[in-house]
N, C-alpha and C positions, 0 to 999 in steps of 0.2 A: 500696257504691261500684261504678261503674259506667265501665268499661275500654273501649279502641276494642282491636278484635284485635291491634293494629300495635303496641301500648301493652304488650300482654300474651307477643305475641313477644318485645320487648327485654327485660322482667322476668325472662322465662323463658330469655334466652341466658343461657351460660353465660360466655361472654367480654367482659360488663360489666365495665365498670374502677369500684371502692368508690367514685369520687368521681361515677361517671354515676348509678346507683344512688339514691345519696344526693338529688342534683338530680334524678329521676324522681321519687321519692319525698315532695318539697315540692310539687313542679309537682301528683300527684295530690292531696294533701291538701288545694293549696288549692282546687282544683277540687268537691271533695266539699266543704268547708268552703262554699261560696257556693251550691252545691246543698241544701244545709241552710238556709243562709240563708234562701234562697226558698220552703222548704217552710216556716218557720217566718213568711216575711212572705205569705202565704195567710187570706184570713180565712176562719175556721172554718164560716161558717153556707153557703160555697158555696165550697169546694177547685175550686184550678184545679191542673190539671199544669206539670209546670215548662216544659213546652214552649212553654207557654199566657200565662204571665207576659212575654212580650216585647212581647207587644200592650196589656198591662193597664199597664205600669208603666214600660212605654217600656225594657227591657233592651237591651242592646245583645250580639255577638255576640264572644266572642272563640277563637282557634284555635292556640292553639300548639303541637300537637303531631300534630293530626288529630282530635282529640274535638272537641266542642261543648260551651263551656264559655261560662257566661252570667253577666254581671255588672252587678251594677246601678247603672243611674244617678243622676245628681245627683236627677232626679225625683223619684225612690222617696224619694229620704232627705225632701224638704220636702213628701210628700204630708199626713204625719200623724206627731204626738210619739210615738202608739201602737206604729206601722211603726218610727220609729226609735228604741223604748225598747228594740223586741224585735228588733231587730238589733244594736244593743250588745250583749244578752246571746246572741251567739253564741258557741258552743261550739267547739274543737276535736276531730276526730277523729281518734284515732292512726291509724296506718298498722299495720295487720296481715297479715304477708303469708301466713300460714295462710287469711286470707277470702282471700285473692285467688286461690290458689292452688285452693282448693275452688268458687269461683268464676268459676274460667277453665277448670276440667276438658273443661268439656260443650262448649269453644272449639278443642281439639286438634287433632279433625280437619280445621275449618274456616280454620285460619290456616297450613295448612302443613308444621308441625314436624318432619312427616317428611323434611322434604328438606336439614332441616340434622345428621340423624342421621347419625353416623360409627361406622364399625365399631369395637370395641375392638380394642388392638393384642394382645389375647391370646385374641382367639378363631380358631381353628381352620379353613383355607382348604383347598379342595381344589388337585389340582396345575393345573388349567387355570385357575383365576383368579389363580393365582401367576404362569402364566404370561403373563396378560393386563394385568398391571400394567404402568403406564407408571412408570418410574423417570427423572424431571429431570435433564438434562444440566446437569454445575455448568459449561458452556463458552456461553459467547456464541453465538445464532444467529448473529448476524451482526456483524460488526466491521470497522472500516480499517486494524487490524495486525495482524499473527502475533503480536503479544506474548501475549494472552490464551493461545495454544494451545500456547506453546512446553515447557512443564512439562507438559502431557497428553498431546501429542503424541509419540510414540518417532522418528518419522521428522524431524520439525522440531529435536529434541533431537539427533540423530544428524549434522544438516545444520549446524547451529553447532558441533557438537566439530570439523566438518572445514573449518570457516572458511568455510563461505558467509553471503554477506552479507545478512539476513533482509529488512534496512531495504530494500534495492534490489530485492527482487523483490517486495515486495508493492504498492510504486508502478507492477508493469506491469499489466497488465488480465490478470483470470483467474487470473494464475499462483500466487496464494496460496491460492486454493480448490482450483487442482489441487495440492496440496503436503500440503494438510490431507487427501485423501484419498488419495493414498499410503502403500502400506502397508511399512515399510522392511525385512521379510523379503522379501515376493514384488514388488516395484517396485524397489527400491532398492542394496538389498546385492548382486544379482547384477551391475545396471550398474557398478558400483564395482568390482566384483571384473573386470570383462570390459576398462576402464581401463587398471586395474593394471597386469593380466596383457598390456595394448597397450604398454606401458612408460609410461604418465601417473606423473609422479613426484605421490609420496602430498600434497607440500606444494602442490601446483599444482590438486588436486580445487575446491578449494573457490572457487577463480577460475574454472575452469573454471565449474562450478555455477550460480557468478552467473552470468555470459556465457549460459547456453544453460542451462538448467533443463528444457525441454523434451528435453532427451535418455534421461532419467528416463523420460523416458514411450516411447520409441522402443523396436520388438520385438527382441530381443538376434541373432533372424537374421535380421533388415535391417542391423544393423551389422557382426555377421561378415562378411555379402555384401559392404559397401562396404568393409572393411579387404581382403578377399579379394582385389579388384578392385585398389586400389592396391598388393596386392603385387605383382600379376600383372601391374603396369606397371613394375616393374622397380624400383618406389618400397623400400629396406631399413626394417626395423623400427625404426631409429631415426628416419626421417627420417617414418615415418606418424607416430609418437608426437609430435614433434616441430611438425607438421603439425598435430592434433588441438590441441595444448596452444594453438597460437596462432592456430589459428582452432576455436573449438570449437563450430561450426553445421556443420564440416567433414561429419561424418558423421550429420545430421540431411537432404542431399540424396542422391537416387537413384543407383545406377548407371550411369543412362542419363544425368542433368547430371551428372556429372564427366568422363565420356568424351565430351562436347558440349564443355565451356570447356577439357579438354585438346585436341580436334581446334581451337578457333579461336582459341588461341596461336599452335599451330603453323603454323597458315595464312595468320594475321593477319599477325604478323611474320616469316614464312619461317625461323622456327627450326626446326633441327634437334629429333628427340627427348629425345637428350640437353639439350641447353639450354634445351628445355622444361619436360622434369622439374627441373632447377636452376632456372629460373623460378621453378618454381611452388612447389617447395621453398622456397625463400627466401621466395615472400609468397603462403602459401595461402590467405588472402583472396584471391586474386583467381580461386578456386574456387567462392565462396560468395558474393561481393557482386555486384551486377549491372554488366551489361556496358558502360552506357551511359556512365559518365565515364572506362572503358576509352576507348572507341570515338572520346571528345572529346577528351580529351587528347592520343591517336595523328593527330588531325585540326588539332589545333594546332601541334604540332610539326610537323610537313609543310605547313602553308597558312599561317600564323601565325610562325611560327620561320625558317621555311622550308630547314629537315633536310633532309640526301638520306636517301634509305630505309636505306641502310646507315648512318649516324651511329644516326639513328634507333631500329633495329637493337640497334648498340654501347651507347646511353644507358642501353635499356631491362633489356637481360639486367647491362650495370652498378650501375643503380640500380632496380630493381623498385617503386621506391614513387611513381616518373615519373607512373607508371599511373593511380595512387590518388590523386595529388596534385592538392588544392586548385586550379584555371585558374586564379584571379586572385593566387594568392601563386607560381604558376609562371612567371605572365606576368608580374608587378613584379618576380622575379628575373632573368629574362631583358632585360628594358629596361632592365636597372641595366647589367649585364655587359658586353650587347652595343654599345647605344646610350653610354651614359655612360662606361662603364670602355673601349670599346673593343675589345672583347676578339672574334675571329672566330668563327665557326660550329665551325672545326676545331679551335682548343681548347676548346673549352665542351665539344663529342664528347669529347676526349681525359679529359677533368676534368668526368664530367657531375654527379660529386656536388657542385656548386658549388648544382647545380637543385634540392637539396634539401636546402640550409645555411638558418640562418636569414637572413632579407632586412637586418635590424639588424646584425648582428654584418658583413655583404659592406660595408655602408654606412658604418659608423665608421671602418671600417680602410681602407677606399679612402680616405676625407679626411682619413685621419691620414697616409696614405703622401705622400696630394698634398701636404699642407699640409708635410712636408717635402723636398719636390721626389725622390720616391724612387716613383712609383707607376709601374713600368715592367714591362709584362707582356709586352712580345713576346720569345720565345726568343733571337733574331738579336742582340740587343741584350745591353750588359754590364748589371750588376746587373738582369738580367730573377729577375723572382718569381711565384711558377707559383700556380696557384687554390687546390690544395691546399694550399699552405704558407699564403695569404693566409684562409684560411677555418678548417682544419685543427688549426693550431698555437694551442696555451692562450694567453693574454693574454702572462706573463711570456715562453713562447718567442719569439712573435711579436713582442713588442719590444726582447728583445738579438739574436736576430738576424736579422731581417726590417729593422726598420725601425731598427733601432741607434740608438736611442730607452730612456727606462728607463721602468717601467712607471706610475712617478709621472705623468710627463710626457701617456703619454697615459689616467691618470684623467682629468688636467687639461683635457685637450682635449676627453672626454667630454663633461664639463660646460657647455661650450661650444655644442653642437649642439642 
């Protein structure tokens, strides 16, 4: 019987599954069964080879596996009763895999086999190919969550006990690769500790974390420098801690931008230092975010509102969020007040936080006042009612005694609008 190499390879793996085997083992038999056939439909007084019979008897070619395997056609059977007496009496040939085996020896070199040899796991290595081993990472090259890395990781593990939010930094670009390579002895536990020891209370890390994760990665004297700095502005160690918690890109800028947007407070609005530092104290964002809806909103209120620089002034160190605030929900509050309600330039100075109530809550209560003939805001006047009470005061205060009204009454009216 007579093997294609490729035939003699799968014989010879060893990781044949009993049921390919078995299917190999028909597929050859019948191959050598019709290879018999042919030698036995050869007439004896002039033997042709079996290669030779495709021209004589019209065989046709068939390939199922890579060998060449020949089977005869309808022809052969009606050339002669003789042809097809002695093809009836074909034989079987078992399959023995001792011939194949002494049969495919002198094949070994030629197909390969060495390249599927494995070392045994019990022989003996020196220490440099121990060393050259590549040992499989059981972790994902590559992924679109931290979840895979979170139980291998010690720093990812460390950064969930302390409440940072996994889901939210690995939707920003980069920052989950840089996190996975963070090592939380020499990156990590020092920043934490350097925190601490700023007064960050222990329950607020992990907010912080989300917010600014690249701080992690910032040298521990660049940020000594910039705490250094704010103390030597006179800023107390509560009030930087304080600072840090609520803008926590705070100390991810230079020394040189902090002492830049503290000089153009100062100059911008003619505040004193002192009032500068309580500025900025109160909304340290505006250390850290840019300076351009600063710049728009101080330009609204002066050409728009039409502020003198001192209300102006008064608004800003009152309400600090003036600054940061949304134009168009600044300027629909201001049309409601000034235009509709009436209300002048100098109480709106005196009551600026009316500028930064919500615009719903100015608007129901005005037309619940009018709607019962009570909406009366100028001082000079009897039952005058001041911004703050009208904005200020919960639902219940504000209807026993504001608008001496009960609070059913104005659901009721809600509903309405």
């Amino acid at each position: 019987m007579h093997l294609c190499q490729r035939c003699v390879f799968v014989f010879r793996c060893g990781r044949m599954s009993p049921a390919l085997q078995q299917s190999a083992r028909i597929l050859h038999q019948r191959s050598h069964d019709i290879r018999s056939t042919a030698a036995l439909l050869q007439p004896s007084h002039n033997p042709l080879p079996v290669h030779d019979l495709s021209q004589k008897y019209n065989i046709e070619t068939w390939r199922p596996c890579g060998m060449h395997l020949r089977a005869l056609s309808s022809s052969v059977q009606n050339n002669s009763s003789d042809l097809t007496q002695k093809k009836d009496e074909k034989h079987c040939v078992a399959y023995d895999s001792s011939d194949l085996h002494q049969e495919s020896l002198s094949d070994i070199h030629n197909i390969g086999l060495d390249a599927v040899v494995r070392p045994s796991p019990f022989q003996e290595i020196c220490e440099e190919e121990a060393v050259r081993i590549q040992v499989p990472s059981s972790l994902p090259p590559v992924s679109f969550t931290l979840r895979p890395y979170v139980d291998k990781s010690e720093t990812l593990n460390k950064l969930v006990q302390l409440g940072v939010d996994l889901w939210k930094l690995e939707q920003r670009p980069n920052v989950g690769s840089m996190l996975v390579k963070l090592d939380f002895h020499a990156d990590v536990a020092p920043r934490l500790l350097f925190l601490k020891d700023l007064g960050v209370e222990e329950s607020k890390l992990g907010s912080l974390l989300t917010k600014n994760p690249f701080i992690l990665t910032e040298s521990l004297e660049n940020l000594e420098t910039r705490v250094a700095y704010l103390r030597s502005k006179k800023f107390s160690a509560q009030s930087v801690a304080a600072m840090v918690s609520k803008a926590p890109y705070l100390l991810n800028f230079s020394v040189e931008r902090l002492d830049n947007r503290l000089g153009f407070f100062q100059q911008q609005l003619g505040l004193s230092f002192e009032k500068t530092q309580n500025l900025v104290s109160r909304l340290p964002k505006l250390l850290c975010g840019s300076l351009e809806p600063v710049k728009e909103n101080l330009k609204v209120c002066e050409l728009e509102f039409g502020f003198r620089e001192n209300e102006i002034r008064h608004i800003v160190t009152t309400v600090p969020k003036v600054l940061l605030a949304n134009k168009r929900k600044l300027s629909q509050i201001f049309d409601f007040v000034h235009n509709t309600m009436g209300i002048p330039h100098s109480l709106i100075a005196k009551f600026p936080q009316v500028l930064n109530a919500k615009f719903l809550r100015i608007r129901e209560r005005h037309l619940f006042l009018e709607y019962l003939s009570r909406a009366q805001y100028q001082p000079s006047h009897p039952s005058y009612i001041s911004l703050d009470r009208l904005v200020f005061l919960p639902d219940d205060i504000f209807c026993s005694d504001v608008a001496l009204a009960s609070l059913e009454d104005f659901e009721q009216f809600q509903k309405t609008l």
